[in-house]
N, C-alpha and C positions, 0 to 999 in steps of 0.2 A: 376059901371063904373070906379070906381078910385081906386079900385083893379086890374083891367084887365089893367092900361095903366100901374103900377107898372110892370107887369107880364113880359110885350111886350117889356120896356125898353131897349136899343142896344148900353151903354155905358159902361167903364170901370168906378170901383169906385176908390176913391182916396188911397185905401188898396192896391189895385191891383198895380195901377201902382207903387207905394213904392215898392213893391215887386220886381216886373219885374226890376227897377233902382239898382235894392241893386242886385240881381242876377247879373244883366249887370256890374255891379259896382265892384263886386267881379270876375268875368270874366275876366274884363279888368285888376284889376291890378293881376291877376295869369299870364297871358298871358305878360304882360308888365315885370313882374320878372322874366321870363323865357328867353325874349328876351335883357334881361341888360346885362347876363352873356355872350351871343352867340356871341358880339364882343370881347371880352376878350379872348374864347376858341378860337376862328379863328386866332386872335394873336398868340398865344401862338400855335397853329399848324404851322403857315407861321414862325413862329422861326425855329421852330423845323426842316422844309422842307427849309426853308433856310441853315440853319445850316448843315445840308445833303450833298446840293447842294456844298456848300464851302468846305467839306472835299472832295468831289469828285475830285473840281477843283484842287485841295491843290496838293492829290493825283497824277495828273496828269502831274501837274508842278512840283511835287518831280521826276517822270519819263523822261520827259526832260531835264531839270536841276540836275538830281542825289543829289537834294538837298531842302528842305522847303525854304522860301521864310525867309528871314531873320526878325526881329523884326524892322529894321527900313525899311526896304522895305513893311514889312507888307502885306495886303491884296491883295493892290492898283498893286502887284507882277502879278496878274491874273488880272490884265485890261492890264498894261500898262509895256514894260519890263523894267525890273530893270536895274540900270546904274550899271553893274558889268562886271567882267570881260570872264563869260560865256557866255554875252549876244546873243551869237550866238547858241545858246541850246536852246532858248527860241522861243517857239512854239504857244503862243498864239494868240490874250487874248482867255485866258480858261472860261472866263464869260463874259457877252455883258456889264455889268456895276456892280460898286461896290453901293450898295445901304443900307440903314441905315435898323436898326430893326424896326418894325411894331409899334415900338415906337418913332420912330424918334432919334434913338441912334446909333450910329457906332457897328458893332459887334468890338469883342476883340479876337486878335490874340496876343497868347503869344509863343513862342519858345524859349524853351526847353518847354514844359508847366508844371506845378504843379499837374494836373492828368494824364496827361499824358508825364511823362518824358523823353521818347523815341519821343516822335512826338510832337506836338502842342498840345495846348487850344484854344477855340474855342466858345466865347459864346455870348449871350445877357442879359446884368444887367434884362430883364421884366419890368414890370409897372410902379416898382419905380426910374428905370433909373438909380442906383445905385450899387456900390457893396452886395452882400448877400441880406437881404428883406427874408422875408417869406409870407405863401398865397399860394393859387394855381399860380397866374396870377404877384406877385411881388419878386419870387423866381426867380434866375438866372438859366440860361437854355445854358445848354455844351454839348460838344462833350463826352465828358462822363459819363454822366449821362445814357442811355442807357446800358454800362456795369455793372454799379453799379447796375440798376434794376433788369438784367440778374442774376444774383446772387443769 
């Protein structure tokens, strides 16, 4: 009889469920390292579709104004018009608001720019919030860089 109730038993042994823990356990953090980087990449896209979006507007306001938006006018050019003396050329705002990198950094507008010496620059410092950095995600991100990969 004390054979047969071994036989019949309907529980997990203390093997098993280590097993199952360490499996679950290795799941979760596979799945948790996957999902550390997917804020970062989503960054690092709203840069980059940001960064788009502003040379379009840029674009647009060279087309009205027959002229980039000067360095102390800056950005803020496409919200709000600039106190100058075409201010009658000015057709906007070309954007509904001027808003910081997915970093919480001002983009950087430079004219004449350093890559682009005919037009502007165009970028966000990344991660480290700073000039240069390297990394995928603390590397600075321009209006041309696209050209340069084209290449």
């Amino acid at each position: 009889m004390k054979a047969r109730l071994r036989g019949s038993r309907k529980g997990f042994t203390l093997i098993e469920i280590l097993v199952v823990i360490a499996i679950l356990a290795t799941l979760a953090s596979a799945v948790m390292m996957t999902l550390h980087k997917k804020p970062d990449e989503a960054r690092v896209a709203k840069t980059k579709s940001d960064i788009s979006s502003l040379e379009q507007a840029l674009e647009v306001f060279r087309l009205d104004m027959q002229r980039y938006p000067t360095d102390e006018e800056g950005l803020q050019a496409l919200v709000v018009a600039p106190d100058s003396e075409d201010v009658d050329r000015w057709k906007g705002p070309y954007i509904k608001r001027m808003e910081n990198d997915p970093w919480g950094t001002p983009y950087v507008y430079a004219i004449p720019g350093e890559h682009n010496p005919e037009s502007f620059d165009l970028m966000s410092y990344g991660g480290n919030r700073e000039e240069g950095g390297e990394g995928e995600f603390d590397t600075d991100l321009g209006n041309w860089q696209e050209l340069e990969e084209e290449e």
